[in-house]
mmCIF entry with sequence, helices, sheets and N, C-alpha, C, O atoms, coordinates in Angstrom:
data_MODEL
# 
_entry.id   MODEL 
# 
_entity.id                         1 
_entity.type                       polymer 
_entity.pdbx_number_of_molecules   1 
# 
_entity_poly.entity_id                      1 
_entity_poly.type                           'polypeptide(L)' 
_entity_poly.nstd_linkage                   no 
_entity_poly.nstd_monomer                   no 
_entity_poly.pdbx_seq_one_letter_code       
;(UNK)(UNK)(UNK)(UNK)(UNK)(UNK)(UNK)(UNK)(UNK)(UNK)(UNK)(UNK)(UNK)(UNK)(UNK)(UNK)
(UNK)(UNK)(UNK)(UNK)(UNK)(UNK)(UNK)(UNK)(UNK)(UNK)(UNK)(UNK)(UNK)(UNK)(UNK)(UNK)
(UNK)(UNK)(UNK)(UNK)(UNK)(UNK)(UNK)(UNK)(UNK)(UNK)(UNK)(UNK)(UNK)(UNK)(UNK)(UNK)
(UNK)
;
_entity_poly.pdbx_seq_one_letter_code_can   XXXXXXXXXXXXXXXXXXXXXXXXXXXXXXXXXXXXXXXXXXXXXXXXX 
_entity_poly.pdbx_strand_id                 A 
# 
loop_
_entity_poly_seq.entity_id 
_entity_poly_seq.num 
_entity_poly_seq.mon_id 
_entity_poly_seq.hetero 
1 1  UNK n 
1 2  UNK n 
1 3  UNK n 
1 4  UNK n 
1 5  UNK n 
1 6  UNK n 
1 7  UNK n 
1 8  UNK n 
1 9  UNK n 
1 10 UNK n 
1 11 UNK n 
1 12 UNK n 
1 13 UNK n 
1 14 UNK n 
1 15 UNK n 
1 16 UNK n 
1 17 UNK n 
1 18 UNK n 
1 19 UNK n 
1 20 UNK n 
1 21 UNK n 
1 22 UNK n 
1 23 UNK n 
1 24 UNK n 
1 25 UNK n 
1 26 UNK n 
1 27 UNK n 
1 28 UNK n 
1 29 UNK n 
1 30 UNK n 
1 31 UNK n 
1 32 UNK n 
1 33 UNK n 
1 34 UNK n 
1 35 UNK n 
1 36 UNK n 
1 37 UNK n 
1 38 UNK n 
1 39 UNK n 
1 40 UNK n 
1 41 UNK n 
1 42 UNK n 
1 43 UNK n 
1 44 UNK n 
1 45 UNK n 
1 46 UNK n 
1 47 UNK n 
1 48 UNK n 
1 49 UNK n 
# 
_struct_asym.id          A 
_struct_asym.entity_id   1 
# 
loop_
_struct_conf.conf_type_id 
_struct_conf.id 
_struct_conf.pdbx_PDB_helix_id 
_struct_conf.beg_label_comp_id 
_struct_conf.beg_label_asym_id 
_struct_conf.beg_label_seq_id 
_struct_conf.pdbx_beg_PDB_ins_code 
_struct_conf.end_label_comp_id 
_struct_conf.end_label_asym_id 
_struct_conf.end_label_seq_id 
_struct_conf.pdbx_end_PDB_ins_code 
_struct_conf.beg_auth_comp_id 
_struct_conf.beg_auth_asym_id 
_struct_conf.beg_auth_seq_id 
_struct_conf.end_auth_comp_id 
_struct_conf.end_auth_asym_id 
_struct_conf.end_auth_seq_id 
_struct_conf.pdbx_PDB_helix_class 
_struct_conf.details 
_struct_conf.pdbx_PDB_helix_length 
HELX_P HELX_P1 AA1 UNK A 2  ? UNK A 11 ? UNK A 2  UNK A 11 1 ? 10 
HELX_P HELX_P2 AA2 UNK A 15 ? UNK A 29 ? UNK A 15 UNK A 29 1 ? 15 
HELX_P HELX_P3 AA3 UNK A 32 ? UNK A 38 ? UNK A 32 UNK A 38 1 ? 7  
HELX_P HELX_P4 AA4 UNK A 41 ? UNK A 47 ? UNK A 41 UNK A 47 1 ? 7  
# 
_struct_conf_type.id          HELX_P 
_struct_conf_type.criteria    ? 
_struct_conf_type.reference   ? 
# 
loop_
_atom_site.group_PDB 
_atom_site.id 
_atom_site.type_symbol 
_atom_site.label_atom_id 
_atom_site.label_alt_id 
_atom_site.label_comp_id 
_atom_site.label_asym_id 
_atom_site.label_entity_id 
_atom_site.label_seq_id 
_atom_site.pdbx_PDB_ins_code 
_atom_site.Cartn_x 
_atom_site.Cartn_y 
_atom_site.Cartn_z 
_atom_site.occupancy 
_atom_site.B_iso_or_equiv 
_atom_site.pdbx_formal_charge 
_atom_site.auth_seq_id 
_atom_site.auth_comp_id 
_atom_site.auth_asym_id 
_atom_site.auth_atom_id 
_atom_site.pdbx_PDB_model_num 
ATOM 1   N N  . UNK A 1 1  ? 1.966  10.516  5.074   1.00 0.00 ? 1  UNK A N  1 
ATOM 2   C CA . UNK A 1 1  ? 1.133  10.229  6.230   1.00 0.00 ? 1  UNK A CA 1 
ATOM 3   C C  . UNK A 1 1  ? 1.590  8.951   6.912   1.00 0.00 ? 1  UNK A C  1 
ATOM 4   O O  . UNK A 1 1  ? 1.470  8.719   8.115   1.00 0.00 ? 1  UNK A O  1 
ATOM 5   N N  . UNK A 1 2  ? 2.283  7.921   5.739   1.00 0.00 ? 2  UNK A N  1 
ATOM 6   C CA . UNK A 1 2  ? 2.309  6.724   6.723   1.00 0.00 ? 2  UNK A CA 1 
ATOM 7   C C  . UNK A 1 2  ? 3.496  6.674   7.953   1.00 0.00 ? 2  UNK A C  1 
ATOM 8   O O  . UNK A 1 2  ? 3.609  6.088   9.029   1.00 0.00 ? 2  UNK A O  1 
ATOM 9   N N  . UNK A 1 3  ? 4.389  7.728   7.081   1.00 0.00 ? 3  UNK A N  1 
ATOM 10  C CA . UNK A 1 3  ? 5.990  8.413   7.844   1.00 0.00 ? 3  UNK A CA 1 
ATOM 11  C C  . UNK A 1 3  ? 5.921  8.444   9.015   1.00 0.00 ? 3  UNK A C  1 
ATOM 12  O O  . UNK A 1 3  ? 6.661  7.979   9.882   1.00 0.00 ? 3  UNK A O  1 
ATOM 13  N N  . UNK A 1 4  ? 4.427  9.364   9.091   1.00 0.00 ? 4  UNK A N  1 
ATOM 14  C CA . UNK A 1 4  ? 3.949  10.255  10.032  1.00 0.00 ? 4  UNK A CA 1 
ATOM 15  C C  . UNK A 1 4  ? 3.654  9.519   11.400  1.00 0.00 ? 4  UNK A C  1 
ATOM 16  O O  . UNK A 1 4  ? 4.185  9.709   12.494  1.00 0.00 ? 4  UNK A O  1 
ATOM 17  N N  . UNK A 1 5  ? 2.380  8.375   10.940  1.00 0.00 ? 5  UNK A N  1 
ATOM 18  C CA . UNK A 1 5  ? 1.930  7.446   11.795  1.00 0.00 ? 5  UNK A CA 1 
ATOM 19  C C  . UNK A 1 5  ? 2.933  6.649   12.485  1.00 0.00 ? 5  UNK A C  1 
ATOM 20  O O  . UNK A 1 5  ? 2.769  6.340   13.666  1.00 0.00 ? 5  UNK A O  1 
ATOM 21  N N  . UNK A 1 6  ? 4.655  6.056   11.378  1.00 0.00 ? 6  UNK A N  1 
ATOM 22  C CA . UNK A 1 6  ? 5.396  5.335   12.614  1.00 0.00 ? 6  UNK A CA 1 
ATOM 23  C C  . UNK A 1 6  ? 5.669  5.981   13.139  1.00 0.00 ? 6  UNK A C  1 
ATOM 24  O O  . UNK A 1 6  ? 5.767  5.482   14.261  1.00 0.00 ? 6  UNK A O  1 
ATOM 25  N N  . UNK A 1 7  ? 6.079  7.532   13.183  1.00 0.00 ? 7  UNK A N  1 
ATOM 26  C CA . UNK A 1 7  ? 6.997  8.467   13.846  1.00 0.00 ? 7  UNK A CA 1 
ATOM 27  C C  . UNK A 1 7  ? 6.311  8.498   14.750  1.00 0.00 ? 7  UNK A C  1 
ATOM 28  O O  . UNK A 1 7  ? 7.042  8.651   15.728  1.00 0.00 ? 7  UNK A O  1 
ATOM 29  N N  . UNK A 1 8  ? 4.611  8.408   15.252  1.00 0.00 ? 8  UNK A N  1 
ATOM 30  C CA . UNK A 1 8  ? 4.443  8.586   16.437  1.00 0.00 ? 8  UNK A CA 1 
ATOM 31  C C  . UNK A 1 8  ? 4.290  7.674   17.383  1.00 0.00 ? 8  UNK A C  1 
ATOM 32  O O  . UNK A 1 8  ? 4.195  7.858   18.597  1.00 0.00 ? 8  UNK A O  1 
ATOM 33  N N  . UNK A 1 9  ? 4.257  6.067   16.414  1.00 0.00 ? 9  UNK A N  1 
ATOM 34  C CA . UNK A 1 9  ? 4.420  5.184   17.159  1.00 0.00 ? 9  UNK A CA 1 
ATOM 35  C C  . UNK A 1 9  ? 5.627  4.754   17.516  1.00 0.00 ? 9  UNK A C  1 
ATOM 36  O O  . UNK A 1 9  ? 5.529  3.763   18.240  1.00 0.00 ? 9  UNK A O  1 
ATOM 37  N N  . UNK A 1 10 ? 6.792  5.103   17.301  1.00 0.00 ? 10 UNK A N  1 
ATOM 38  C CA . UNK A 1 10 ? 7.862  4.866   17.655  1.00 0.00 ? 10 UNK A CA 1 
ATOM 39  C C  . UNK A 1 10 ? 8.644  5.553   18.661  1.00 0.00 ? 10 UNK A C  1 
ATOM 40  O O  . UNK A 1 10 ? 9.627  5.104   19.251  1.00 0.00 ? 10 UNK A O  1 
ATOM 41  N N  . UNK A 1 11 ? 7.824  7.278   18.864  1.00 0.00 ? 11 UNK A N  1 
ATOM 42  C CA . UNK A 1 11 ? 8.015  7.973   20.148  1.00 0.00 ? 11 UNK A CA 1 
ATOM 43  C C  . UNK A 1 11 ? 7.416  7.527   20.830  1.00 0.00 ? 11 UNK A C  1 
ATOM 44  O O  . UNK A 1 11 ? 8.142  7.059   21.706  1.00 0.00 ? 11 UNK A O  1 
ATOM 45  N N  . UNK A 1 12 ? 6.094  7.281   21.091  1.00 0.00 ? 12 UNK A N  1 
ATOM 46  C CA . UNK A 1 12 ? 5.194  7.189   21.821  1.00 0.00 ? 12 UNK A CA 1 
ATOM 47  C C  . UNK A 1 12 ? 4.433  5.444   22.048  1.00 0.00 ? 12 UNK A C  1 
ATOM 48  O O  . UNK A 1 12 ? 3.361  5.190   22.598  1.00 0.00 ? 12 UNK A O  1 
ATOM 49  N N  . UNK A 1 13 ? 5.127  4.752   21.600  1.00 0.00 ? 13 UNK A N  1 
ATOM 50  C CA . UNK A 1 13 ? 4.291  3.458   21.920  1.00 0.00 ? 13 UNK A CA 1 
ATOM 51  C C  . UNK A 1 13 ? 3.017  2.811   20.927  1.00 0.00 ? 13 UNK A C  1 
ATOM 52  O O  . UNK A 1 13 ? 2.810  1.763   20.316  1.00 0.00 ? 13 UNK A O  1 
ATOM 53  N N  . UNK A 1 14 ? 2.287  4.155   21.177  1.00 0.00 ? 14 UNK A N  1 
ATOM 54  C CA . UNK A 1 14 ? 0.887  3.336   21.115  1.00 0.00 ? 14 UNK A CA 1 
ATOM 55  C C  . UNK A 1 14 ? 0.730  2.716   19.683  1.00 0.00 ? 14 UNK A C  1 
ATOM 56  O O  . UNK A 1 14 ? 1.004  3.096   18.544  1.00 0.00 ? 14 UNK A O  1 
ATOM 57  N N  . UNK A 1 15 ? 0.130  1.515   20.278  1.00 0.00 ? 15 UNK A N  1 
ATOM 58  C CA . UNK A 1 15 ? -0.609 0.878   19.161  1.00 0.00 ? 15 UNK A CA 1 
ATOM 59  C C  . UNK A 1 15 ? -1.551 0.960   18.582  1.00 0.00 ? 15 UNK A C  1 
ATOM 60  O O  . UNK A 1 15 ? -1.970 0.085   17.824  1.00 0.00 ? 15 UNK A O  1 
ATOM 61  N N  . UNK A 1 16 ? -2.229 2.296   18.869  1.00 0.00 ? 16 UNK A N  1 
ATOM 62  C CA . UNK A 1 16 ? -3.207 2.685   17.780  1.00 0.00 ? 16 UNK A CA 1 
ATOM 63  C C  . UNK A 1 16 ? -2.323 2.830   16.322  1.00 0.00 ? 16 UNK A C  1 
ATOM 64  O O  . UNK A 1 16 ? -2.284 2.249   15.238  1.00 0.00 ? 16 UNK A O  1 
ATOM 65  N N  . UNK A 1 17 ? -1.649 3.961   16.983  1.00 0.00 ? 17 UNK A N  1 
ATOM 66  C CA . UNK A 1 17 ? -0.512 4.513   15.604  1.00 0.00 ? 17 UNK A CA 1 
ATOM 67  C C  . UNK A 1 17 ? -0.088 3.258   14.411  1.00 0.00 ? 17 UNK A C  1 
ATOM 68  O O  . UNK A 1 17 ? -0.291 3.213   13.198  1.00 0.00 ? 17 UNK A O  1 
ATOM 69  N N  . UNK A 1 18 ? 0.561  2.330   15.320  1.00 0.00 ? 18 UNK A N  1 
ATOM 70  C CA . UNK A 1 18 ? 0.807  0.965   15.039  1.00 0.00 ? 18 UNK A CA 1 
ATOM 71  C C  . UNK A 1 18 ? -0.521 0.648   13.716  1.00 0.00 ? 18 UNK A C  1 
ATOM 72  O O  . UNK A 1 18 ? -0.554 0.445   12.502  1.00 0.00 ? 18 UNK A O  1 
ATOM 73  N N  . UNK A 1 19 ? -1.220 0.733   14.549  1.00 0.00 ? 19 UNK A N  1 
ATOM 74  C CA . UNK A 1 19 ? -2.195 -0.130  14.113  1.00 0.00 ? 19 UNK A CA 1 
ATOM 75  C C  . UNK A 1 19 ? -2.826 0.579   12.505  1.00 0.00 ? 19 UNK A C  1 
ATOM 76  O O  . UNK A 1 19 ? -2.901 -0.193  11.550  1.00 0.00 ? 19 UNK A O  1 
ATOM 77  N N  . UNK A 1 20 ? -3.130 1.643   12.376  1.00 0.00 ? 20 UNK A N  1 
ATOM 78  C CA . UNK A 1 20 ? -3.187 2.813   11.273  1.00 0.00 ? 20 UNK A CA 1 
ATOM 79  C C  . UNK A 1 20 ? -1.885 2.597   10.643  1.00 0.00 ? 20 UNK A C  1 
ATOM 80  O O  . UNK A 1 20 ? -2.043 1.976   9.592   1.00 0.00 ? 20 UNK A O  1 
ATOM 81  N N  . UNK A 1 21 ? -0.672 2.869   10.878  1.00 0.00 ? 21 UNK A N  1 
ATOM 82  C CA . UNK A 1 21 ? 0.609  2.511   10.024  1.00 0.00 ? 21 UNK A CA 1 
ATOM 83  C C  . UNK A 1 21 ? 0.081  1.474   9.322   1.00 0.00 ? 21 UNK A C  1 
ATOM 84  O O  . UNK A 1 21 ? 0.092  1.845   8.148   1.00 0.00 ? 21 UNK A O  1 
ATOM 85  N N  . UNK A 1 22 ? -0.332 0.482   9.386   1.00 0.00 ? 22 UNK A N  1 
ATOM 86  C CA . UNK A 1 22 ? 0.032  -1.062  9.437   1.00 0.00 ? 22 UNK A CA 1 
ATOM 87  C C  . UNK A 1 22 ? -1.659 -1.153  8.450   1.00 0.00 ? 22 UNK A C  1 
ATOM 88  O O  . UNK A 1 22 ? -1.829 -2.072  7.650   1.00 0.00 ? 22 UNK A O  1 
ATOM 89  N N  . UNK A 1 23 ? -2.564 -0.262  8.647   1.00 0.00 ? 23 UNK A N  1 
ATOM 90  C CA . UNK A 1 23 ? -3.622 -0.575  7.409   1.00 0.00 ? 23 UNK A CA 1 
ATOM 91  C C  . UNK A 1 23 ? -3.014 0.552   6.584   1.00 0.00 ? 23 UNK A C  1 
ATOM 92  O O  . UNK A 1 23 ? -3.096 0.272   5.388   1.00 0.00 ? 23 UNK A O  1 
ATOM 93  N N  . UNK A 1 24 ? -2.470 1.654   6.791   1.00 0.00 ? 24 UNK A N  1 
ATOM 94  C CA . UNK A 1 24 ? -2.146 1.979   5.596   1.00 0.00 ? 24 UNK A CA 1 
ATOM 95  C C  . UNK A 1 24 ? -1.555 1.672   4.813   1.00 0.00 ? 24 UNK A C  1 
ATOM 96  O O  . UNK A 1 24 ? -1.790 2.009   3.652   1.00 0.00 ? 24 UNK A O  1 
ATOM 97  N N  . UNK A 1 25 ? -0.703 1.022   5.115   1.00 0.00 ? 25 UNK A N  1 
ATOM 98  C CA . UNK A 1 25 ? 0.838  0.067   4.436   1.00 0.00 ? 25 UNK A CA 1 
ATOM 99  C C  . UNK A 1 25 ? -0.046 -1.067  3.754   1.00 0.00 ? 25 UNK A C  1 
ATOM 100 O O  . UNK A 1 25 ? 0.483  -1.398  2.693   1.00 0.00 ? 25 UNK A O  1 
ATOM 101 N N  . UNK A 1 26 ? -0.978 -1.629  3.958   1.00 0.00 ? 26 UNK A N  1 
ATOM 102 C CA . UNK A 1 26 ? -2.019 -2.997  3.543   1.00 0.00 ? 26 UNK A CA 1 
ATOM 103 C C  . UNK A 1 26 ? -2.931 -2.010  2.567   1.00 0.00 ? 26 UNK A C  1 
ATOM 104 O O  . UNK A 1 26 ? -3.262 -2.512  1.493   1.00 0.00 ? 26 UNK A O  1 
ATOM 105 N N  . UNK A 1 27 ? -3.355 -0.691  2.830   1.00 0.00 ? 27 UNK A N  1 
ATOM 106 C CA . UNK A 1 27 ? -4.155 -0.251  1.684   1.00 0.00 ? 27 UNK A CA 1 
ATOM 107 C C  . UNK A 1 27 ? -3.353 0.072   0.239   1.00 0.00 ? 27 UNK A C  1 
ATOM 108 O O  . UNK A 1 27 ? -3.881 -0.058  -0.865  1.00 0.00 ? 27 UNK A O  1 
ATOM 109 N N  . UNK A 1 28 ? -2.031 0.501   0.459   1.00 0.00 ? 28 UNK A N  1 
ATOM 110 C CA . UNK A 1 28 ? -1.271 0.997   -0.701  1.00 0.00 ? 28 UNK A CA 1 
ATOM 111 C C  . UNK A 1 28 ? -0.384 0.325   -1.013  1.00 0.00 ? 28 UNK A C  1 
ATOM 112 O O  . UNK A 1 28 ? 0.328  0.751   -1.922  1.00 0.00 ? 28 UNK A O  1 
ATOM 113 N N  . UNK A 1 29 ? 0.015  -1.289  -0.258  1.00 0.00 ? 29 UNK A N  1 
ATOM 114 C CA . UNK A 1 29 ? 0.063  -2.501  -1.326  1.00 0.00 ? 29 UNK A CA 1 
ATOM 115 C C  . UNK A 1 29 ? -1.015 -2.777  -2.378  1.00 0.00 ? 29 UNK A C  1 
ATOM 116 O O  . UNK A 1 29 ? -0.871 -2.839  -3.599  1.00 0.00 ? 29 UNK A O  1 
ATOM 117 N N  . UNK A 1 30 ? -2.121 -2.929  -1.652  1.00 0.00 ? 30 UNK A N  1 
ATOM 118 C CA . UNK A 1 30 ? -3.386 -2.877  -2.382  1.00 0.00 ? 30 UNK A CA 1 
ATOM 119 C C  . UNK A 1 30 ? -4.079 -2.047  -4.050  1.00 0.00 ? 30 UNK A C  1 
ATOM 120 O O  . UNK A 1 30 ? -4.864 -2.324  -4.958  1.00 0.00 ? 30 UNK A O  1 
ATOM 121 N N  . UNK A 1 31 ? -3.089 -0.841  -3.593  1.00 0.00 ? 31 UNK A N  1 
ATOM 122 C CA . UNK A 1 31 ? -3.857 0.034   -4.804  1.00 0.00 ? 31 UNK A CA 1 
ATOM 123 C C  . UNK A 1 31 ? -2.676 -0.222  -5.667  1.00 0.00 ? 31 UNK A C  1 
ATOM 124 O O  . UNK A 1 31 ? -3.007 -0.738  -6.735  1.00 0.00 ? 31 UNK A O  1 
ATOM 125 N N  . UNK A 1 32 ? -1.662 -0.060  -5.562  1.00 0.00 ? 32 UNK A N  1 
ATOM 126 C CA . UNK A 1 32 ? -0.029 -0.295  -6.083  1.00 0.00 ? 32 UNK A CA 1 
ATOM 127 C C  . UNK A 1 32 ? -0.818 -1.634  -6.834  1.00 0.00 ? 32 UNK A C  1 
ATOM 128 O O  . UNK A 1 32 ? -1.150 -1.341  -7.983  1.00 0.00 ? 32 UNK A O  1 
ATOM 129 N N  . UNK A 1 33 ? -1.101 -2.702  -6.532  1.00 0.00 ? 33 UNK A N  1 
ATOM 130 C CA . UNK A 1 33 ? -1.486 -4.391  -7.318  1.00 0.00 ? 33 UNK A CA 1 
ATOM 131 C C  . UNK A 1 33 ? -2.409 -3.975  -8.170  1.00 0.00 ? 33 UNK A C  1 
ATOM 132 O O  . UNK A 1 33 ? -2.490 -4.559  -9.251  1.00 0.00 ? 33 UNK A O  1 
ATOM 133 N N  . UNK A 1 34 ? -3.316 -2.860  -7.864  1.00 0.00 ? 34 UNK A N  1 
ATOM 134 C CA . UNK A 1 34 ? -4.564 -2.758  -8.393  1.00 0.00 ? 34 UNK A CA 1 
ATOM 135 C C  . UNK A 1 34 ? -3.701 -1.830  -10.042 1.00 0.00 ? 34 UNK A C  1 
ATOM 136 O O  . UNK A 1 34 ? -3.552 -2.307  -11.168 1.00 0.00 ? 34 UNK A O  1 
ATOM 137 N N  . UNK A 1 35 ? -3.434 -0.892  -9.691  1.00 0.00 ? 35 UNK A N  1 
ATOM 138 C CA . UNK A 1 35 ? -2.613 0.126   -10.777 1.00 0.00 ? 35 UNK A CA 1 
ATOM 139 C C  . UNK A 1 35 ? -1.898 -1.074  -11.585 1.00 0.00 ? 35 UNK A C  1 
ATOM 140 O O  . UNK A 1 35 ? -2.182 -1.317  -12.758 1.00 0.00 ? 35 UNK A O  1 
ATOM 141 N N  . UNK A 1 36 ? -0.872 -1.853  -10.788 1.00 0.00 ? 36 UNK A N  1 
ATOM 142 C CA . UNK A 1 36 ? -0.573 -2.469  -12.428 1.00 0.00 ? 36 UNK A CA 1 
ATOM 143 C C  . UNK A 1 36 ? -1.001 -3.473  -12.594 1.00 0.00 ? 36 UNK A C  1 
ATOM 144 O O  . UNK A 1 36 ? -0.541 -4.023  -13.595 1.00 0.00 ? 36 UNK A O  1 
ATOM 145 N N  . UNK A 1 37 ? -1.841 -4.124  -11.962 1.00 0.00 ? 37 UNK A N  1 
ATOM 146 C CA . UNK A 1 37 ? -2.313 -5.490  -12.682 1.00 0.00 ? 37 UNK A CA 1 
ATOM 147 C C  . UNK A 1 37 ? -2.708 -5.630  -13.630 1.00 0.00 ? 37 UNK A C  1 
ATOM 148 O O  . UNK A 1 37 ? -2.330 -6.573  -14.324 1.00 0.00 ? 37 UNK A O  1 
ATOM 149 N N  . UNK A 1 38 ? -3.859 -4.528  -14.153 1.00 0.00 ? 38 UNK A N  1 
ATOM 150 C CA . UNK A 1 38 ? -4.434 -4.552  -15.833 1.00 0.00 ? 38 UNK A CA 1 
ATOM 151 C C  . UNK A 1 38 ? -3.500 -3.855  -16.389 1.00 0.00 ? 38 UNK A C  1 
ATOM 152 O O  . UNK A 1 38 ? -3.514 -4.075  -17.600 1.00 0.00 ? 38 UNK A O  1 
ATOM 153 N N  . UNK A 1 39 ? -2.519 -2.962  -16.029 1.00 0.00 ? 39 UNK A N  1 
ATOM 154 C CA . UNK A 1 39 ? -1.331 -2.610  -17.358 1.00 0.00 ? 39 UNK A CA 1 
ATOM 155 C C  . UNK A 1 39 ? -1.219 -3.992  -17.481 1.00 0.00 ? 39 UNK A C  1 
ATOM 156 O O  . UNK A 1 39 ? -2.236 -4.404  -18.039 1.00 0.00 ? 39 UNK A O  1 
ATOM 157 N N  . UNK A 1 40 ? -0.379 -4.978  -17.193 1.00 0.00 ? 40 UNK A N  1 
ATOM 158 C CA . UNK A 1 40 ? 0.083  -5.898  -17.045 1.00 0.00 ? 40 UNK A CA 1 
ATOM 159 C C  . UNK A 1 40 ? -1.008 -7.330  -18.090 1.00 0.00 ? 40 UNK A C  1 
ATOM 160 O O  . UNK A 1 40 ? -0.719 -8.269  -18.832 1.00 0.00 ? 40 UNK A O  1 
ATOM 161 N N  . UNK A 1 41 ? -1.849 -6.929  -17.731 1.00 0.00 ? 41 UNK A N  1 
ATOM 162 C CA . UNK A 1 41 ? -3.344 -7.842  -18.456 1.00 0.00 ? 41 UNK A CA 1 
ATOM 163 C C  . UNK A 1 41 ? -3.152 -7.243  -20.156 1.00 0.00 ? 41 UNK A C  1 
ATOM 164 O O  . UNK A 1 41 ? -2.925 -7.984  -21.112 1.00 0.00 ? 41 UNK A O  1 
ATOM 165 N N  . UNK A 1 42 ? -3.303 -5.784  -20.225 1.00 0.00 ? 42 UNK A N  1 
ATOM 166 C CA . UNK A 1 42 ? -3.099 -5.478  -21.333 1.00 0.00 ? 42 UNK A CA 1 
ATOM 167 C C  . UNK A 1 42 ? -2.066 -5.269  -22.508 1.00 0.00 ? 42 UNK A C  1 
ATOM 168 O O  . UNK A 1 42 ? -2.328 -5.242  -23.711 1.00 0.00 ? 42 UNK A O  1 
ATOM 169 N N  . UNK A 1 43 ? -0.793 -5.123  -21.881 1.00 0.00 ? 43 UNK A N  1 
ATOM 170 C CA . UNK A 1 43 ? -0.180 -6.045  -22.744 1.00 0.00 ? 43 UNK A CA 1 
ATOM 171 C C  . UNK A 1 43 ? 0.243  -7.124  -23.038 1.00 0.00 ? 43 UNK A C  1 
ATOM 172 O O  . UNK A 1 43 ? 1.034  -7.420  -23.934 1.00 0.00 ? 43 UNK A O  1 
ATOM 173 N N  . UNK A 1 44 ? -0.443 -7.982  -22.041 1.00 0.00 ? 44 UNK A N  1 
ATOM 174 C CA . UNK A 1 44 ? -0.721 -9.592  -22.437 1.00 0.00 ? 44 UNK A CA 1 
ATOM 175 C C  . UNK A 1 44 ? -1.624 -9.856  -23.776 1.00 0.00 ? 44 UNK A C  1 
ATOM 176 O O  . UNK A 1 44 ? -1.453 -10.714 -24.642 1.00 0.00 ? 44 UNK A O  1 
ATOM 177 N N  . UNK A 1 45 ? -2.751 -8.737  -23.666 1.00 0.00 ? 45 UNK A N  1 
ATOM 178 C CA . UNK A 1 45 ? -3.786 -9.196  -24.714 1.00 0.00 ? 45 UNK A CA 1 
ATOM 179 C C  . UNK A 1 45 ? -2.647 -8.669  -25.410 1.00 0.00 ? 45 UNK A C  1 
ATOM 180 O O  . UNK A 1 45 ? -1.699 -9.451  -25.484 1.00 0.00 ? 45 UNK A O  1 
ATOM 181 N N  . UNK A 1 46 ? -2.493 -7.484  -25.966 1.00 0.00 ? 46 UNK A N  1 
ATOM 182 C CA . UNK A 1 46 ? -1.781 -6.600  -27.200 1.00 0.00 ? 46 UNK A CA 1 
ATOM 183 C C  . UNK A 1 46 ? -0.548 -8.425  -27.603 1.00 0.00 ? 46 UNK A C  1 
ATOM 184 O O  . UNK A 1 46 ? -0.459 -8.952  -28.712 1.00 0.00 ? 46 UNK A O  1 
ATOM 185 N N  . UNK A 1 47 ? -0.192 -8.672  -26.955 1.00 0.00 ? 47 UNK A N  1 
ATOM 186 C CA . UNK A 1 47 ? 0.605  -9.348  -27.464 1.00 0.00 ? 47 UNK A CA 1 
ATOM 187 C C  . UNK A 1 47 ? 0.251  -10.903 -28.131 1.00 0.00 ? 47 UNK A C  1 
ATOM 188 O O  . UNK A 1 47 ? 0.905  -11.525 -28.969 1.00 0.00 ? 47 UNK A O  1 
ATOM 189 N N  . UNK A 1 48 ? -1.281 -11.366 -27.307 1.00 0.00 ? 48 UNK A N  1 
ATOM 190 C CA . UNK A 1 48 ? -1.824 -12.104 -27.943 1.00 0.00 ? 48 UNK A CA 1 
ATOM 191 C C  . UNK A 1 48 ? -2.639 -12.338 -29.487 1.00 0.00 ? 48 UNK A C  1 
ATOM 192 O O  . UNK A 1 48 ? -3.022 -13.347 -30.080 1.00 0.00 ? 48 UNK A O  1 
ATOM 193 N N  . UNK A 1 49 ? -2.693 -10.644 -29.841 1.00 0.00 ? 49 UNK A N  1 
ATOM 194 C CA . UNK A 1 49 ? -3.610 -9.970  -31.017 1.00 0.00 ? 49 UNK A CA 1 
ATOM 195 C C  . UNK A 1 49 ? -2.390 -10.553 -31.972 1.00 0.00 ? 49 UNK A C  1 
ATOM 196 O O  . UNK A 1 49 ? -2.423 -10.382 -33.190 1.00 0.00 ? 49 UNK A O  1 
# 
C-alpha cells in the first residue's frame, strides 16, 4: 500500500498521497520498534538470570 500511495504521488502531485505515504512510513517505523523492542528486553533479562 505504501508503494501504492508514492506511485500516485509521484504521477500526480498531490500531497494528500504525500501526505498518507509519509504517515504510513511513521506508522510501520513505529510497529517495526514496537516488535523488537521487548525481543530485545528479553534477552537482556534471560541473560541477566
Amino acid at each position: 500500500m505504501r508503494d501504492f500511495t508514492w506511485h500516485v504521488f509521484t504521477q500526480t502531485g498531490d500531497i494528500e498521497a504525500y501526505l498518507l505515504y509519509k504517515e504510513m512510513r511513521n506508522l510501520g517505523a513505529g510497529e517495526l520498534g514496537a516488535i523488537t523492542g521487548p525481543d530485545e528486553d528479553e534477552g537482556d533479562a534471560a541473560d541477566e538470570e
